[in-house]
Every structure is written in structure tokens, then in C-alpha cells.
C-alpha angles and dihedrals in degrees: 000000000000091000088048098055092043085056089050095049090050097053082041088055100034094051090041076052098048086044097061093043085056100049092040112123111190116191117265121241122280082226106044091049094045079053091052106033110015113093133212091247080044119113146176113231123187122236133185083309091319121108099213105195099222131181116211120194145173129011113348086217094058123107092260132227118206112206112211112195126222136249101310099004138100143218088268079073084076098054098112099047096045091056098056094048098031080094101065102022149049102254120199122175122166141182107257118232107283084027151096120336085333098074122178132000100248088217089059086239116133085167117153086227096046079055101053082047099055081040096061088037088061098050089051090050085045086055076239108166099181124349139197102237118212108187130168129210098317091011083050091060089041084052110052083035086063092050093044094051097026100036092161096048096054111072094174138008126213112181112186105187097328125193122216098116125114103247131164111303087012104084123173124254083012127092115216145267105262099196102236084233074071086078092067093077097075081071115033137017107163107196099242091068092048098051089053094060081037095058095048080066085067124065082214119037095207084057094075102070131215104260085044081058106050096046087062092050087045100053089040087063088047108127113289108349102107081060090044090042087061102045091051100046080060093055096060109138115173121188131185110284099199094093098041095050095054078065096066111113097177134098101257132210125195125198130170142156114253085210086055102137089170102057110008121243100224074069086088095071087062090060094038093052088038107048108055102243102007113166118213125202114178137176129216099204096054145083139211091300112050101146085063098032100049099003093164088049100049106042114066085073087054087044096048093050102049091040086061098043092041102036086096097048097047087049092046085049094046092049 
């Protein structure tokens, strides 16, 4: 009895072990992701102690646009979009603190307002008067928050999906329950469960291709973010919006994806009723990231707007 139950113990022990082997995720490299993901107009920038990893296209006299990612992207989602209006326009995008080629905040502070903060620190590095901001889902909040607290410094705002109301899990004035399984993911994110969370971003799962994907599962095992991803996901604060958003002086477009199971798209009406002239443009075959989903389809609307509410300023700019 005794010899069977050690036998027993030992194929228990050696497929927990196996198991574990197998689910085990290690960080990549610094330097096999910035060979992989770090362009030659790519740069590091030093912020109050944080190295944003910022991209900076098109003509330096041009009214600029500042892209701001959302929860587990990075500043690559906005391709697309930078590289139709990169002609025309100054175009920054950058890694936001726990994520991309940034990593952690080195101060341990994944605030709304330490972000704002680092926001209005990189427009004065980048010698940035006043900027369109383009934010999705949490760089959407960062977004509208920025032109709330920072009016003159924001000349446009585009929200796509963004995120900012109480829902369920998501209370005002409480920071959330991080489950304590969360913690796992400092060891092992085996790609199968990413994709998964990846795909409910699509209205249609074929639509995230295989290279998309594995830049999100690559820049998720960057030193150090999964850690940071977890502090800060403990450091959610919402507020209500309602007062901030009065605030807002800026023309305001909306755009969401009627097929959004991650923010829902009857949200809209909360920011339209809440930010005085706000436009909405929405599309009934998208998700929550149409920008990166159907990039060519999305963003004439965007283009459009921000053509209109920036036209002046580039004349004034080109005179």
C-alpha cells in the first residue's frame, strides 16, 4: 500500500511538474523584442524617471495628433492610422507606462493623474504647444482627462471606445478586486489564453492576425509589464466623469464599434450627453478596436474630422 501511494505521489509530482513546464511563460529579451518592435524613427524620451518609448512622424511644423493606446497594447495598434495622416500631420504615438517597449513606472504610480502628468511632460520635451489627442478605451480616458485638466493644450479629441464609466466590477471612488489567480501572470501566459481576451477586442475573431497577435503576447512578456500590468490594474480609480467632461473645451469626436463587447457601445450616448458638441460616428460591423481591425474603413471619418478642426491651425502653421 505504502509503495503504491508513493508511486502515486511521484506521477502526481512529476505531471504537476510537466504542467507547469509546459505553462511557463519567461520574459523575452529587451533586445530580441527592440529588434523586433523598435523603429528607426523610434526613440526613448525621458520623463520625470520614466523611458517612454515614443514614435514621431511627419513634418515637425504640422499641428500635431498624439495617439494614446489602450489596456495591453502598444503604440504599433495605430499603424495604420499614423501612416495615412503622417503626411499632413505631426504624428506621436508612445508606449504607456506597464506597457510596450516602456515597461514599469519606476515610482510604482499607474495614477490617471501621474499619467496626465507624464502626458503634459512629453509635449513640453517634444517642444508640443497644443495637440490633437486620439485615445482608445484607457488612452481614451487618459485622453478626455487631459483635455479636461489641460483644456489649452488639447486642440481636437478623438475617443474610440473609450472607457471612464462606473460598470460592474468598476465602481466610482473603489479600486478593484485584483483575483489573487491574477498573480499568475507574472509566470505563465501561455498564448492560447491571451488570444482568447485578444479576440473579444474583434467583432470577428479571424479578423486579428497572427503577427497582430503575437505582438500583443510579446510585449506582454516585456521585463517587467505583466508585474506593472498588475499593479496598475489595482490602482483603477474611476470617478464620475459628468463634471470633468463639462470641462472639455475641445471639438470632440466619438467613434465606436456597434459589435464592442468590451465597452458597450450605447456608452456613447454618456459622453455625448456629457461633452457640449460632441460628433459620433459609429460603425455596426466593429468592435472595440476599430482603428486596428478595419483601419482603411474607420478612418476617413477620423480624417475628416480632424481635417475640419485642424485646417486653421495648419494654415496658420504653413503661413
Amino acid at each position: 500500500m505504502n509503495t503504491m501511494l508513493t508511486t502515486i505521489l511521484i506521477v502526481l509530482a512529476v505531471a504537476l511538474a510537466a504542467l507547469g513546464f509546459w505553462l511557463w511563460t519567461p520574459d523575452l529579451s529587451r533586445d530580441r523584442l527592440e529588434a523586433r518592435y523598435f523603429a528607426p524613427d523610434g526613440a526613448y524620451i525621458d520623463i520625470d524617471g520614466v523611458r517612454l518609448h515614443v514614435r514621431d512622424t511627419g513634418p515637425r511644423g504640422a499641428p500635431a495628433i498624439i495617439m494614446l493606446h489602450g489596456l495591453g497594447s502598444s503604440l504599433h495598434t495605430w499603424q495604420a492610422w499614423a501612416d495615412a495622416l503622417d503626411d499632413r500631420y505631426r504624428v506621436i504615438r508612445l508606449d504607456l507606462p506597464a506597457h510596450g517597449l516602456t515597461g514599469a513606472d519606476p515610482t510604482g504610480d499607474y495614477s490617471m493623474d501621474r499619467w496626465v502628468a507624464l502626458l503634459d511632460g512629453l509635449m513640453d520635451a517634444l517642444e508640443i504647444e497644443t495637440a490633437a489627442l486620439v485615445g482608445n478605451s484607457m488612452g481614451g480616458r487618459l485622453a478626455w482627462m487631459t483635455a479636461a485638466e489641460r483644456p489649452a493644450r488639447v486642440s481636437a479629441l478623438v475617443l474610440v471606445s473609450p472607457d471612464g464609466f462606473e460598470s460592474p466590477g468598476f465602481e466610482y471612488g473603489r479600486s478593484p478586486d485584483v483575483p489573487a489567480l491574477m498573480g499568475l501572470m507574472r509566470y505563465t501566459l501561455p498564448a492560447f489564453m491571451l488570444r482568447s481576451n485578444v479576440e473579444i477586442a474583434y467583432a470577428e475573431k479571424d479578423a486579428l492576425a497572427d503577427n497582430v497577435f503575437r505582438r500583443y503576447h510579446d510585449m506582454m512578456r516585456a521585463p517587467g509589464n505583466r508585474a506593472a500590468l498588475i499593479d496598475m490594474m489595482g490602482q483603477v480609480m474611476l470617478v464620475p466623469p459628468e463634471p470633468l467632461l463639462a470641462q472639455i473645451e475641445a471639438p470632440t469626436l466619438l467613434v465606436w464599434g456597434e459589435r464592442d463587447r468590451m465597452i458597450p457601445a450605447t456608452n456613447a450616448q454618456d459622453y455625448l450627453d456629457g461633452i457640449d458638441g460632441a460628433e459620433l460616428v459609429a460603425f455596426p460591423a466593429l468592435g472595440h478596436v476599430p482603428h486596428e481591425e478595419a483601419p482603411a474603413r474607420s478612418l476617413p471619418p477620423v480624417a475628416d474630422f480632424l481635417d475640419r478642426h485642424l485646417a486653421e491651425r495648419r494654415d496658420l502653421d504653413s503661413g
